[in-house]
MARTOR-245721 format. One record per residue (C-alpha): residue in one letter; residue number from 1; x, y, z. Coordinates in pm, 1 decimal. Each point is the difference from the previous one (the first is absolute). Layout:
REC   residuo   num         c1         c2         c3
REC         A   NUM          X          Y          Z
...
***
This chain:
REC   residuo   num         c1         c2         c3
REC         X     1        0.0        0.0        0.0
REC         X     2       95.4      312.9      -70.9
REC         X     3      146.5      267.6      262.0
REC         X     4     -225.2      260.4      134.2
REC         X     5      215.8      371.2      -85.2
REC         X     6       15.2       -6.3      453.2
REC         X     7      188.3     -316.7      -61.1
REC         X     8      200.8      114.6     -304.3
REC         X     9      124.1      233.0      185.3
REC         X    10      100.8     -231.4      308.6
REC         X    11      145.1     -177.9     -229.3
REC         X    12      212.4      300.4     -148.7
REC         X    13      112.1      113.5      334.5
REC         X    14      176.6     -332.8      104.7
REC         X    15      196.2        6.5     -362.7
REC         X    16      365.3      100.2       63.1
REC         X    17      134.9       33.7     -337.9
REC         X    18     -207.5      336.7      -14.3
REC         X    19       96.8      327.4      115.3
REC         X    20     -304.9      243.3      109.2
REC         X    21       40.4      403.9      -29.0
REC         X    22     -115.6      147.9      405.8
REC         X    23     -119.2      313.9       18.8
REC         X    24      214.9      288.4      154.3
REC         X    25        5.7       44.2      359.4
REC         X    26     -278.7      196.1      177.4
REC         X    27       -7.5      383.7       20.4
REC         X    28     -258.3       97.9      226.9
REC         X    29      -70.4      416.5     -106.1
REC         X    30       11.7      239.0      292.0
REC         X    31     -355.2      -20.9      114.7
REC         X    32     -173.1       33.3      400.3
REC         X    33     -274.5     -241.2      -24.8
REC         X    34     -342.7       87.5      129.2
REC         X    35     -163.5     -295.6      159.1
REC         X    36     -326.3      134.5      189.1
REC         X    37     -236.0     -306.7       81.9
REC         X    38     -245.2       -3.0     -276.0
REC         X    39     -368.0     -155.1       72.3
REC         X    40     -278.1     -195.4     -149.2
REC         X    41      261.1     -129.7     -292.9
REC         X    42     -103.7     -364.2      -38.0
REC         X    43      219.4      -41.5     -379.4
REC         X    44      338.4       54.7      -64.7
REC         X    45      134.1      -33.5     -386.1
REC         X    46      324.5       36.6     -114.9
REC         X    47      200.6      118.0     -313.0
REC         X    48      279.3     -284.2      -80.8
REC         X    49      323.9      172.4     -186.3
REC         X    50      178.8      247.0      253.1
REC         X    51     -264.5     -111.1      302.9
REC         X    52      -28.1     -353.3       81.7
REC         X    53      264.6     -108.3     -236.0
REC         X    54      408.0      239.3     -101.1
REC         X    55       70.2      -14.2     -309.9
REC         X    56      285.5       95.5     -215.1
REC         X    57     -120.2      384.0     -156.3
REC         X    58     -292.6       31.3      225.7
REC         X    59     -245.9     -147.5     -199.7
REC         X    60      -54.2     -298.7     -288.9
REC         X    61      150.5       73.2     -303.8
REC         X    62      -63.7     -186.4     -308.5
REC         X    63      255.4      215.6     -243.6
REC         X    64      333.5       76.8      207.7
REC         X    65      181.3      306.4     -118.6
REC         X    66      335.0     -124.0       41.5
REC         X    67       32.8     -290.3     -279.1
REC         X    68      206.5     -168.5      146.3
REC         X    69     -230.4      -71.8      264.4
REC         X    70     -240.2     -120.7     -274.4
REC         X    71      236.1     -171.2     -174.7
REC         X    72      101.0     -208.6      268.7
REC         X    73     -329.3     -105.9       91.8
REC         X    74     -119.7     -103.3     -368.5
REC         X    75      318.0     -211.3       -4.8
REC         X    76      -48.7     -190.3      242.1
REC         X    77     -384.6      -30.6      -25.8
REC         X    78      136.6     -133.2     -383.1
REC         X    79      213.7     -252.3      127.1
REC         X    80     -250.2     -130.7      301.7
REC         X    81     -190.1      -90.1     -262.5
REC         X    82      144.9      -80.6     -312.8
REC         X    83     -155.2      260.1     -187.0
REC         X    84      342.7       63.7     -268.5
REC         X    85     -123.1     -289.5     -226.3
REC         X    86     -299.2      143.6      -87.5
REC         X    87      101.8      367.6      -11.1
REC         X    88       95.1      160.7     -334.0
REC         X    89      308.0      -23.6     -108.4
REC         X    90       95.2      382.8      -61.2
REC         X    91      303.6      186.4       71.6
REC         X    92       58.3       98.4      387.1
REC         X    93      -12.4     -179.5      322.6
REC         X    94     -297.2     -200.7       43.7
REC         X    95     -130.6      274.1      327.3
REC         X    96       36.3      222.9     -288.0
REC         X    97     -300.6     -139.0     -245.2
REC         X    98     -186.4      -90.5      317.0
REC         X    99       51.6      325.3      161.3
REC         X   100     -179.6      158.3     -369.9
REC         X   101     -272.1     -270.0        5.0
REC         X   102      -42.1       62.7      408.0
REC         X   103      -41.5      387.5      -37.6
REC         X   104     -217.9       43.1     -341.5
REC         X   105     -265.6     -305.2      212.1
REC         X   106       26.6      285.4      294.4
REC         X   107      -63.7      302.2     -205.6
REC         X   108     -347.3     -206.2     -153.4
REC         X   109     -153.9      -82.7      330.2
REC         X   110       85.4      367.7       89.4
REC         X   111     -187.9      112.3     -288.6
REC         X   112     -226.1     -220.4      -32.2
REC         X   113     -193.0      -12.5      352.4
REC         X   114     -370.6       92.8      -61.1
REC         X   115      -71.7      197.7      326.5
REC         X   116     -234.9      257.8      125.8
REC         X   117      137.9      344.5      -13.7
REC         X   118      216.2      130.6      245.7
REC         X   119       71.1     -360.3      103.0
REC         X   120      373.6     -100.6       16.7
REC         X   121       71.3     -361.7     -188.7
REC         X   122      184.0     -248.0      131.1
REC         X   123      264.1     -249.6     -189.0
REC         X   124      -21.6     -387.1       66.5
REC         X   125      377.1     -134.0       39.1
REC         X   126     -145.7     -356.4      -70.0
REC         X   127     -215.4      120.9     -293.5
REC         X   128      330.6      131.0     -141.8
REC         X   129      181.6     -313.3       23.3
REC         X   130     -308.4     -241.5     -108.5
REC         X   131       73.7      215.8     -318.2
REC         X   132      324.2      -74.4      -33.4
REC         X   133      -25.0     -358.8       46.1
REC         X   134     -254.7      -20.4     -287.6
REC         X   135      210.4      181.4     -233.0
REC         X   136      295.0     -268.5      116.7
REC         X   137     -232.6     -266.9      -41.1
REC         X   138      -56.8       63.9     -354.2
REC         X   139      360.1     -104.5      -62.7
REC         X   140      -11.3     -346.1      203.9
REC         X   141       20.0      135.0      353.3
REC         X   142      -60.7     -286.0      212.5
REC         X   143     -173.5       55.3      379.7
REC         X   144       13.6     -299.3      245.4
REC         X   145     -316.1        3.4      111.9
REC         X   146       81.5     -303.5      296.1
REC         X   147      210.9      267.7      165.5
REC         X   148     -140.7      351.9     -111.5
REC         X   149     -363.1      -32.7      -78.6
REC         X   150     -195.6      120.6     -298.8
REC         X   151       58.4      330.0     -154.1
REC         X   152     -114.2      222.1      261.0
REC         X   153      178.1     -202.3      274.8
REC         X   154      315.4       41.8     -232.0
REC         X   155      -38.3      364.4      -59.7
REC         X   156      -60.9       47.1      371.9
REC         X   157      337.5     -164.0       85.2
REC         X   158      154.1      179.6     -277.9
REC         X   159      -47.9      349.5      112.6
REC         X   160       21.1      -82.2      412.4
REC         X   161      353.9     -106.6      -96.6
REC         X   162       99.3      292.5     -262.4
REC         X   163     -123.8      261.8      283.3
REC         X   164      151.3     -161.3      251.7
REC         X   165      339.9      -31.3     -228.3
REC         X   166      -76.6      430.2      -15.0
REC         X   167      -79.5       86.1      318.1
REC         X   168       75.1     -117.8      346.4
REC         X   169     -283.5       13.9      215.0
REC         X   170       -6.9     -118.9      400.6
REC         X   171     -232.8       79.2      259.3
REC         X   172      -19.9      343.6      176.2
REC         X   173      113.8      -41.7      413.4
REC         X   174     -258.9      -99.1      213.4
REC         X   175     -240.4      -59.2     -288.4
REC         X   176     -127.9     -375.0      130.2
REC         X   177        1.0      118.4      342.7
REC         X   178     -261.9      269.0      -60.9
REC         X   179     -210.9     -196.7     -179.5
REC         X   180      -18.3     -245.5      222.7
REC         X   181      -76.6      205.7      236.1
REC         X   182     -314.9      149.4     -194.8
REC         X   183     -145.3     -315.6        2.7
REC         X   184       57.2      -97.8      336.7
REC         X   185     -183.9      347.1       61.9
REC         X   186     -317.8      -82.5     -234.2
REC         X   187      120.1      209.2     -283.3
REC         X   188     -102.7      -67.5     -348.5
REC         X   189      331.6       11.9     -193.1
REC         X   190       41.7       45.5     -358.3
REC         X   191      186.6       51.7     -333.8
REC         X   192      -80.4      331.2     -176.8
REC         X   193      233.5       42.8     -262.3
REC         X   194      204.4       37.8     -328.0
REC         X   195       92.7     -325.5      -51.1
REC         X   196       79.3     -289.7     -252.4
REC         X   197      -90.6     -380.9       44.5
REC         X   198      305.8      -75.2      119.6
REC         X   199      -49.9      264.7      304.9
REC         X   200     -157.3     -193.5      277.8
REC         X   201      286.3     -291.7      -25.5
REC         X   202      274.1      265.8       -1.3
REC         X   203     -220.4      102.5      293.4
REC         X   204      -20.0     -315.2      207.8
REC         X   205      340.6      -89.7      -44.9
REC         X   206      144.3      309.3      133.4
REC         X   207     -222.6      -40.6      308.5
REC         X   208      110.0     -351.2       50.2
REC         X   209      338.9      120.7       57.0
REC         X   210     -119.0      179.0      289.8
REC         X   211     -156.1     -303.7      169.9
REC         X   212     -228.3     -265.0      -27.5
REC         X   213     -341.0       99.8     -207.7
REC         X   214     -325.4      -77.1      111.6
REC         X   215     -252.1     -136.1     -230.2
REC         X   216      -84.8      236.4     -279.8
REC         X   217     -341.9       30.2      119.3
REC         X   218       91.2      143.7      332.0
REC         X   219      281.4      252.0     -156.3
REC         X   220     -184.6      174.5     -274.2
REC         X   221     -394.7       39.9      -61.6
REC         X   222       52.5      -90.0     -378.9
REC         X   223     -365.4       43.7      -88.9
REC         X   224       64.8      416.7       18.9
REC         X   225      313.5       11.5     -223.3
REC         X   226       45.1      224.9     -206.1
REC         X   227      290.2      -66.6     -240.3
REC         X   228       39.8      202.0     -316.4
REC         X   229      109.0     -285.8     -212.9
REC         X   230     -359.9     -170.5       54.9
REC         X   231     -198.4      356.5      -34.9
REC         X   232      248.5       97.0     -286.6
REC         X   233        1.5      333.1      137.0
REC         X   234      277.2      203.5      215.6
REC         X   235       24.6      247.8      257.6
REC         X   236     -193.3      260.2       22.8
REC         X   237     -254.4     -117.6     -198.5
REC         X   238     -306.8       73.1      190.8
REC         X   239     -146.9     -320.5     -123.8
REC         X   240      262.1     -189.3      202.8
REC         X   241     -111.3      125.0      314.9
REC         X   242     -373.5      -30.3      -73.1
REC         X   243       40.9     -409.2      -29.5
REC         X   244      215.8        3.4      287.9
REC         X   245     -260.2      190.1      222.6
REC         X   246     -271.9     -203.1     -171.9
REC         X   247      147.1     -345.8       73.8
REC         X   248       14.3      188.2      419.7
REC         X   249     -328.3       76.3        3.0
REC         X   250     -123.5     -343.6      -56.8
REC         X   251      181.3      -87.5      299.4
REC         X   252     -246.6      298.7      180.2
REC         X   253      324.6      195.5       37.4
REC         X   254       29.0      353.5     -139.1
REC         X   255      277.4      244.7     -168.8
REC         X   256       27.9      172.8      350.9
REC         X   257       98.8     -300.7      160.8
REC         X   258      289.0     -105.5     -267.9
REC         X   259      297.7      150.4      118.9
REC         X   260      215.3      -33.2     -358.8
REC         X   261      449.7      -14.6       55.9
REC         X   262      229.7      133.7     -280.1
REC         X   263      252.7      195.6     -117.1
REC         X   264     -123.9      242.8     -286.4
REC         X   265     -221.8      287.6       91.6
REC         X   266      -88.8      114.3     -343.5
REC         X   267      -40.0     -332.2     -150.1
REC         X   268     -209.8     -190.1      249.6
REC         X   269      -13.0      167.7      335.8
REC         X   270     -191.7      266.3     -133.1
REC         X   271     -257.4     -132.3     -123.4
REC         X   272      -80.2     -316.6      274.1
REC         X   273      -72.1      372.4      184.3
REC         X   274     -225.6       49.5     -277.0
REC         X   275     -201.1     -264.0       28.4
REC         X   276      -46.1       47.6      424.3
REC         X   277      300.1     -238.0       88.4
REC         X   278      216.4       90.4      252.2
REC         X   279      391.9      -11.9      -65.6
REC         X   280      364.1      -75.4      109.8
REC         X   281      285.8      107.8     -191.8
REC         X   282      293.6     -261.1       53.5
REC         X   283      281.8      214.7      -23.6
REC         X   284      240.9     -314.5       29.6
REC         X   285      220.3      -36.4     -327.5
REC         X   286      125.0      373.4     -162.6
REC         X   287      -21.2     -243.4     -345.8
REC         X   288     -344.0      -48.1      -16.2
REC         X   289     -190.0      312.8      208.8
REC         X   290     -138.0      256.4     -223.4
REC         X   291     -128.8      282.1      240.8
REC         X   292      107.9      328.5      -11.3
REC         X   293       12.7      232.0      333.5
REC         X   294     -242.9      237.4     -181.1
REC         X   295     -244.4     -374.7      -49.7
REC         X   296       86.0      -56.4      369.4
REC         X   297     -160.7      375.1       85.5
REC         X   298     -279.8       12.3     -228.1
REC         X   299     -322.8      -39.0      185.0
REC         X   300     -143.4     -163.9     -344.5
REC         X   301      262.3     -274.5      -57.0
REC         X   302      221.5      -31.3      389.9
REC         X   303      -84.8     -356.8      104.9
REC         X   304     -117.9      -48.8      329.8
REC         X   305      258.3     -162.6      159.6
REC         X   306      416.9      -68.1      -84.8
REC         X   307      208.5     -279.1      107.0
REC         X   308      362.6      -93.6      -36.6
REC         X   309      -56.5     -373.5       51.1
REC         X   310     -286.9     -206.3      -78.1
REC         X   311      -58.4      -87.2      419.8
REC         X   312      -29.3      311.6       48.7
REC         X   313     -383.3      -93.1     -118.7
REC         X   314      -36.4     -173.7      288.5
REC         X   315       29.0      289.7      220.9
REC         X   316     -235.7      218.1     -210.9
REC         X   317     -254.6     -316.6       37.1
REC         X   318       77.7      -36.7      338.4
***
């Protein structure tokens, strides 16, 4: 039977013959953290990149400025998986006439998203690859199925390991800890974010390094996520937040009593406020926070509440 992408990735981890980029080390920006008690919040969702999880740049990339960043990761997402055979034989490194096929695939799901106006698309890593692996497959490429799965499995695997091959990616200090302790406290815990299929098991493994996980049932309250990937839509895209208060409500819990973590005022903060939720700006990672001290002193964007550290929560639960 074929591996589940959670058990790909176990499986990648305990491989020693490869070599994994980590992201920098952590720059916390000068900040005083604000951590009133807060009442009647009964939710708390989270942004991933820069909150629950550091990565390299602050946030997911799926085009890396530096090439050679690039090119390192589409060379050794070519060899993991035999992909030269069946690649055209043109002149240049084979990274080269992937990194062309890659990018022109990019630009047409950019530009070809079918969205309400004033919504912000969002780009499907595996969709990308699936792409890629047709055009490969055309010319003889051969998946094993036993091992990888179908198509979609494939592609799934395929882009988990090229982003991970980009970007190094661990889990932010203290992350398991305050979760755990939201549930042991009754809170209703969720994802709300821009994020890729691959996000949750980037997720879960960082938190196991932190300790043993509970069940996945008792860590997150997966009904209410809210992942871009699935809604095909980014932040702020007002529609976003309407499904994730939506899929609350149901639960007989309101936007006042979803208290919403992250690190970009502008581009999420704001408008969680918006829509009546409270907010904490995690000020944890100088990478990844987008909040300016004008943000921070506007009465129409400031979030409610700052923290340094993600158990600082605790205390503004307390």
């Amino acid at each position: 039977m074929a591996q589940s992408l959670q058990e790909y990735a176990e499986w990648l981890a305990h491989r020693d013959d490869l070599i994994w980029p980590i992201p920098p080390a952590l720059v916390v920006p000068k900040a005083t953290p604000f951590l009133k008690p807060m009442r009647d919040v009964a939710a708390v969702t989270f942004s991933v990149y820069g909150t629950l999880l550091h990565i390299s740049d602050g946030c997911l990339l799926f085009d890396h400025e530096q090439q050679l960043r690039m090119q390192i990761a589409l060379d050794k997402t070519i060899k993991e998986f035999n992909m030269w055979n069946s690649m055209s034989r043109k002149p240049g490194a084979p990274w080269e006439y992937m990194l062309s096929q890659y990018r022109n695939i990019l630009e047409d799901q950019r530009m070809s998203r079918k969205i309400a106006k004033g919504e912000k698309p969002e780009i499907n890593s595996v969709e990308i690859w699936k792409q890629l692996i047709i055009r490969l497959q055309k010319n003889e490429y051969h998946i094993d199925e036993s091992f990888y799965g179908g198509l979609d499995d494939f592609s799934a695997k395929v882009a988990y390991f090229f982003h991970s091959c980009l970007q190094g990616v661990e889990a932010m200090p203290e992350a398991l800890v305050i979760l755990n302790k939201l549930g042991e406290r009754g809170k209703k815990v969720a994802l709300f974010a821009d994020a890729q299929p691959f996000t949750l098991v980037q997720v879960l493994r960082g938190l196991s390094s932190q300790g043993t996980l509970p069940p996945l049932s008792e860590l997150f309250t997966q009904e209410c996520f809210c992942l871009s990937y699935r809604e095909e839509v980014r932040k702020p895209s007002m529609s976003l937040y309407e499904r994730l208060i939506s899929r609350f409500e149901q639960l007989g819990i309101s936007p006042e009593q979803i208290l919403h973590v992250g690190t970009r005022i502008h581009e999420d903060l704001a408008m969680a406020r918006r829509f009546g939720m409270k907010t904490v700006l995690f000020a944890g990672d100088s990478l990844s926070m987008q909040a300016s001290k004008k943000e921070v002193r506007n009465p129409d964007l400031k979030p409610d509440r700052l923290i340094t550290n993600l158990n600082q929560l605790a205390e503004i639960l307390d």
